[in-house]
N, C-alpha and C positions, 0 to 999 in steps of 0.2 A: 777494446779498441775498435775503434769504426774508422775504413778508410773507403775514400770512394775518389773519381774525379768531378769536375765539376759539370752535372748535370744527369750526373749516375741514382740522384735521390736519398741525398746523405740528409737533407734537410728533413724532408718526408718522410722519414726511416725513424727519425730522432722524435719529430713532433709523434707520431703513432705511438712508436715505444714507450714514450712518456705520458701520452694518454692515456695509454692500455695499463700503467701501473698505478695510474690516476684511479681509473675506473676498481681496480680489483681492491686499494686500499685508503683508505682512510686519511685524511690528513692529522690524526692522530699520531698513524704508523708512520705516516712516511712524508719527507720534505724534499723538495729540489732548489737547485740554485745551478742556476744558468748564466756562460760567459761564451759571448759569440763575438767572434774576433775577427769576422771578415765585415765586419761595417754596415749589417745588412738589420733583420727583422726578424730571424728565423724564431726567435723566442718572444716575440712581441707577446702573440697570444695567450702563450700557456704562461707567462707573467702573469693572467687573471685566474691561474687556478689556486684552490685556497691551499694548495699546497705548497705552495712556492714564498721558500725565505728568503731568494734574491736572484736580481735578476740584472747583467752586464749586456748592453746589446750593441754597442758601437766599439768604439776604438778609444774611451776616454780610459786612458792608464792609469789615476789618482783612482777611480772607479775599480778597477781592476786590483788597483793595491790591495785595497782595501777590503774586495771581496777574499782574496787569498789570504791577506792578515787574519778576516773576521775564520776565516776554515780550520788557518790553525790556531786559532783560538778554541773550534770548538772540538776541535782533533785533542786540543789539550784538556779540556775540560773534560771530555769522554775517558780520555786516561786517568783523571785522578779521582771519576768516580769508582769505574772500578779499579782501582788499588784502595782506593777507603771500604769499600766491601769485600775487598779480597775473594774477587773473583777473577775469573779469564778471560769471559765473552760481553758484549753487554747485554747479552739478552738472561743473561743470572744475574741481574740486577734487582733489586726489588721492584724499582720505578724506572724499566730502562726506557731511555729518550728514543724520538723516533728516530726509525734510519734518515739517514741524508744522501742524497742521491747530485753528485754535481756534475752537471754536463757541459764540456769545453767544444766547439763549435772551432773549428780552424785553429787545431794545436800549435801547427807550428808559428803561426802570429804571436799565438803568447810567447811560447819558447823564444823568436828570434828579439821580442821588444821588452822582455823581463826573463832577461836568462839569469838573474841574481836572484829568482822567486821559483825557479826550478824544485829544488830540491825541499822547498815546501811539498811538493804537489808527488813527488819520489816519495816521501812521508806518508802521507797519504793513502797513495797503493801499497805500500809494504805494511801499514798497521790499520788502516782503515776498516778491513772486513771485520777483526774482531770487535771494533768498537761503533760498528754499523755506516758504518761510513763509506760511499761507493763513486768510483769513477768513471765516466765513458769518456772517452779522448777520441773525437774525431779529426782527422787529417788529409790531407789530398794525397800527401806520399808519406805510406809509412817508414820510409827508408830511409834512418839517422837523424829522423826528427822524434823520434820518444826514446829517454833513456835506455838503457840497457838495465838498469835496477828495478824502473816501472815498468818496463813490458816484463819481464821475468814475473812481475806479480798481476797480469791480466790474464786472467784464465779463458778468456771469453775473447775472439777476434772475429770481426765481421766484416768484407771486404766485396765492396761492390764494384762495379764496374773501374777498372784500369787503363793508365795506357801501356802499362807496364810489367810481363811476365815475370819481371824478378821482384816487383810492387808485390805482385800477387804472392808466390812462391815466398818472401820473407814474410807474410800476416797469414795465411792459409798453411803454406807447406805447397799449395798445385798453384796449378800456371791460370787456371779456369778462369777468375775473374777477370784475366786480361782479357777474354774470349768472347765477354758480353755483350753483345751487339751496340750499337750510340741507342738504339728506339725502343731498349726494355729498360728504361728507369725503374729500379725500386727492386729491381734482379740481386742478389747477392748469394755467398756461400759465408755459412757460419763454422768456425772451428772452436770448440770446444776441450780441444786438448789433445783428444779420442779421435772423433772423426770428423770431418768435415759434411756438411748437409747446406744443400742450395734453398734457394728459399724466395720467393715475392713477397715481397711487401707491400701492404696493404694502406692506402694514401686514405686518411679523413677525408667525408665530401665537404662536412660543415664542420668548424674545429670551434667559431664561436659557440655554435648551439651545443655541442659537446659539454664545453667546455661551462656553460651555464646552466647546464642538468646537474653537469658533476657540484657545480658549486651549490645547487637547489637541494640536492641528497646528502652535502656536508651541514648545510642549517636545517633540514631535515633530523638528522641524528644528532642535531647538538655538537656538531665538532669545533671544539675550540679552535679559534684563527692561531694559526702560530704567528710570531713575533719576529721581524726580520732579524737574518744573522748579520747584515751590514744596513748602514744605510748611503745613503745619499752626501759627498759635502759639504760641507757648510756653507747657507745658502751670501749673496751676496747682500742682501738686509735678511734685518729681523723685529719684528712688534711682539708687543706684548703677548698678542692671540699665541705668537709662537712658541710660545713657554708653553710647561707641562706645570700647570697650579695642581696644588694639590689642598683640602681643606682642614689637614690637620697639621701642615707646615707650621713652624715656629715663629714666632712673630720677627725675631732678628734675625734670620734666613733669608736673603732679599735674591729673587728669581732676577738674573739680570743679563743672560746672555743665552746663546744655543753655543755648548761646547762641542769639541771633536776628538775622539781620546783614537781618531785613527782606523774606527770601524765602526762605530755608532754617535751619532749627535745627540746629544741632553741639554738639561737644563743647568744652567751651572749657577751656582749660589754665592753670593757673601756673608758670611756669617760675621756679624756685628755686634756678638755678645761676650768677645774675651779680647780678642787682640785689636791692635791696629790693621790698618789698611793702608796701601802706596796705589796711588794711582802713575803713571810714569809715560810722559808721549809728548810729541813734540805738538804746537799751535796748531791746531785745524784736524787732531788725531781723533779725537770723539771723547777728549778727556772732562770737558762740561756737561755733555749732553750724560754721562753717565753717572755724575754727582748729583745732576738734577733727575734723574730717575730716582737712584736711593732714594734722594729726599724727601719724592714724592709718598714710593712705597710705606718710609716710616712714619711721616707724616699721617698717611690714612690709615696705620696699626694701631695709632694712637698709646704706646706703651713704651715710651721714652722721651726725654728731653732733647730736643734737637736744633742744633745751633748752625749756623752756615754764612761760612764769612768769603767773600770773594772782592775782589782787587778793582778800587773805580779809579776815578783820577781826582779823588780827592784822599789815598789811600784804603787802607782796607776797613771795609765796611760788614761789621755783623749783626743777622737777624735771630736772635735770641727767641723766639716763638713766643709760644705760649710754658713757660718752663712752671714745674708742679715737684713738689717735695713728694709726692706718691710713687715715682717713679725712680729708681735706683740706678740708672744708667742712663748717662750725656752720651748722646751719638756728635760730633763734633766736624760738622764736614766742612771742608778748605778747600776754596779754590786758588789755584797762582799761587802756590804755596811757596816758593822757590826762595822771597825775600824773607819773610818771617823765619822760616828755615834754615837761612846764611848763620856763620855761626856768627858773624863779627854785628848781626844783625841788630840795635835796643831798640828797635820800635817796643810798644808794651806786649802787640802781637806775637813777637818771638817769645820772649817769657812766658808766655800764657801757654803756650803752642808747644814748646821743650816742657813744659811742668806737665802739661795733659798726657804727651805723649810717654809718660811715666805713671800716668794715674790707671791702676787698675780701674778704677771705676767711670773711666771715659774711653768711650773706642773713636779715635781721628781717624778720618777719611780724608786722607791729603790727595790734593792734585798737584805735580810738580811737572818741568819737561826735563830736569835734568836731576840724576840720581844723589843722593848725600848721604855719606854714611850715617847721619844722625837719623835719617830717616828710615833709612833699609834696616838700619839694627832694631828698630823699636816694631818691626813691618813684616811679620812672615809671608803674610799673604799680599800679592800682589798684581796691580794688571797693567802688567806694558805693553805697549803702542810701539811696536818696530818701525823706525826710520827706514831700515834698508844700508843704512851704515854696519856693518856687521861685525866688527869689533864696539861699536856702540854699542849693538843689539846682545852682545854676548853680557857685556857689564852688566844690565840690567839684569840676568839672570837669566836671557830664554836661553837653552839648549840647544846650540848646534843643528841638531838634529830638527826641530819644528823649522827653525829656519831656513833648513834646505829643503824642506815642504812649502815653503812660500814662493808664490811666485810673482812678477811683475806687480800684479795688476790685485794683490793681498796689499803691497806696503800705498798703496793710494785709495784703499776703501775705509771709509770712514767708519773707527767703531771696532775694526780686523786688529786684533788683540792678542795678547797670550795669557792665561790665568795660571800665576805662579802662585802653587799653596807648597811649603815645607819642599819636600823632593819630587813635588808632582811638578806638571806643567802640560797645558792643551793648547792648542788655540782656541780663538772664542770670537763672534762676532755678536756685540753688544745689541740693546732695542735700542729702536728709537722712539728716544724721548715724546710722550704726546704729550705734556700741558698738565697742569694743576687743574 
């Protein structure tokens, strides 16, 4: 625990600190993931070191969530490798992961704006060191802003300049750091358990040039970039560039959105080679623009028959392709599906459309705006388009839960979607469509 007040060199302390562990290891050994909660920059830089798996620098909370989601994700992960090896520490691991090192910049910011994400971070401190996992919690006042379960597990207190002799006396055990003069920034007393030992700190001149030696000696030794532990939310569009292709993808696999499972964004897929598909959103959601992608993609696979019928005002109109007996599977996409689909419907299109949607050996891709059991029963997989009516939004299938992650200005972007497979469910923001 690091407490200082404001102008004592708590910033300066943090950026050193983490240089100097930069400089001594490897980004093999070792990772950091930085959350600075007074709105400022203090991590801007050491963001470009290549050891750093993520980095929070403002006051954006969905950001925040997300990096404390992504910790105890890896807090859990670290537990179930060793118990699969049945060891104690993770350094008797065969392959143990490197340490993680996460530094909180103005604790009680987090504490006062996510006190429901607390006892993540209690977690943490209390199992973290065997599983390499480490904390620094900076604060202005150590006093009733860090649990009493997590400070019990900080062994280490470092307490710089104070206004405050009981400030000091609760992080030290002495009065000393209240004592610090305002014009010795970077002044502190470290306690260790044992004893207490004063100490100056020593302030970077140049923290970029540092900062790109250190990165010049990790591609020097070949050190693998590590992979962030969170990313970024999903952005408000997306193109195709923005997909992860990959070249030994499956032909019926169709790359058609950036999803968000809540701490990392991917690629999310349709798979076109057993079941149906429901597209479900209301006019102007982005429910054409994403049957005319499919169409595109399986059009240029060239490894199925593919049909696509959409609604003129002369009724429904289908383009039958170029259709080949070489190929063992109709892809069968619909747009305006909602008439064909009524049950009391006889155009010949509903008959054709109820018999497909039974044919193992045709996958439909419907587009409707409103839900039908005849549709959803035939439809594991699915992508609805949220109204923002949220007893609508539930019938479709999204979870509660994604929908109290939406906000405002989600149910007005075109394309802002939920991808329902079996008991998953993500949000996902579709590409936009470029052109045959």
């Amino acid at each position: 625990m690091v407490a200082g007040t404001t102008g004592s060199g708590k910033s300066e302390l943090l950026i050193s600190w983490c240089l100097s562990l930069a400089m001594q290891h490897s980004p093999d050994d070792l990772h950091f993931v930085f959350l600075d909660f007074k709105g400022g920059s203090t991590f801007n830089a050491l963001e470009q070191l290549p050891h750093t798996v993520g980095n929070v620098c403002d006051l954006d909370l969905s950001h925040a969530v997300r990096a404390l989601n992504a910790i105890e994700q890896e807090l859990i992960r670290r537990e179930t490798l060793v118990s699969a090896e049945r060891v104690s520490r993770f350094d008797q691991l065969a392959n143990p992961p490197a340490r993680l090192v996460v530094v909180i910049d103005e604790f009680h910011a987090l504490r006062d704006r996510l006190p429901d994400y607390m006892q993540r971070l209690n977690r943490l401190a209390s199992l973290g060191r065997s599983l390499g996992m480490h904390l620094i919690v900076c604060t202005q006042n150590p006093m009733g802003q860090v649990h009493a379960d997590m400070k019990a597990n900080m062994s280490l207190s470092i307490c710089l300049r104070v206004t405050d002799q009981m400030q000091s006396n609760e992080l030290i055990g002495i009065r000393d750091a209240a004592l610090i003069p305002p014009h010795m920034p970077g002044a502190a007393y470290c306690n260790d358990g044992q004893r207490t030992t004063p100490f100056l700190c020593s302030a970077v001149r140049d923290v970029n040039q540092l900062i790109r030696n250190i990165d010049t000696a990790a591609r020097f030794h070949a050190c693998k970039h590590p992979d962030l532990l969170f990313s970024d939310p999903l952005a408000r569009h997306a193109t195709q560039s923005d997909l992860s292709t990959t070249t030994n993808r499956p032909w019926h696999e169709i790359p058609f959105a950036l999803a968000d499972d809540g701490v990392l964004v991917h690629t999310a897929v349709l798979d076109v080679s057993q079941q149906n598909i429901a597209i479900i959103g209301a006019y102007g959601s982005g429910k054409t623009n994403l049957l005319l992608h499919c169409a595109r993609w399986l059009y240029d696979t060239g490894r199925a028959n593919i049909r696509f019928t959409r609604k003129s005002e002369h009724g429904m109109v289908t383009d039958d392709g170029r259709p080949s007996s070489l190929y063992e599977r109709t892809i069968w996409i619909v747009d305006d599906a909602d008439d064909p689909l009524n049950p009391f419907s006889t155009s010949p299109e509903a008959n054709e459309l109820r018999e497909a949607l039974a044919n193992p050996n045709i996958t439909v891709i419907a587009a409707t705006e409103k839900p039908t059991s005849a549709l959803l029963d035939r439809c594991p997989t699915r992508v609805a388009f949220p109204s923002g009516e949220r007893s609508n939004d539930l019938m479709l299938g999204i979870p509660g839960a994604i929908l109290d992650g939406f906000s405002a200005d989600d149910y007005t972007l075109h394309g802002r979607g939920v991808l329902i497979q079996q008991a998953k469910a993500c949000p996902i923001q579709c590409v936009e469509f470029q052109g045959f």
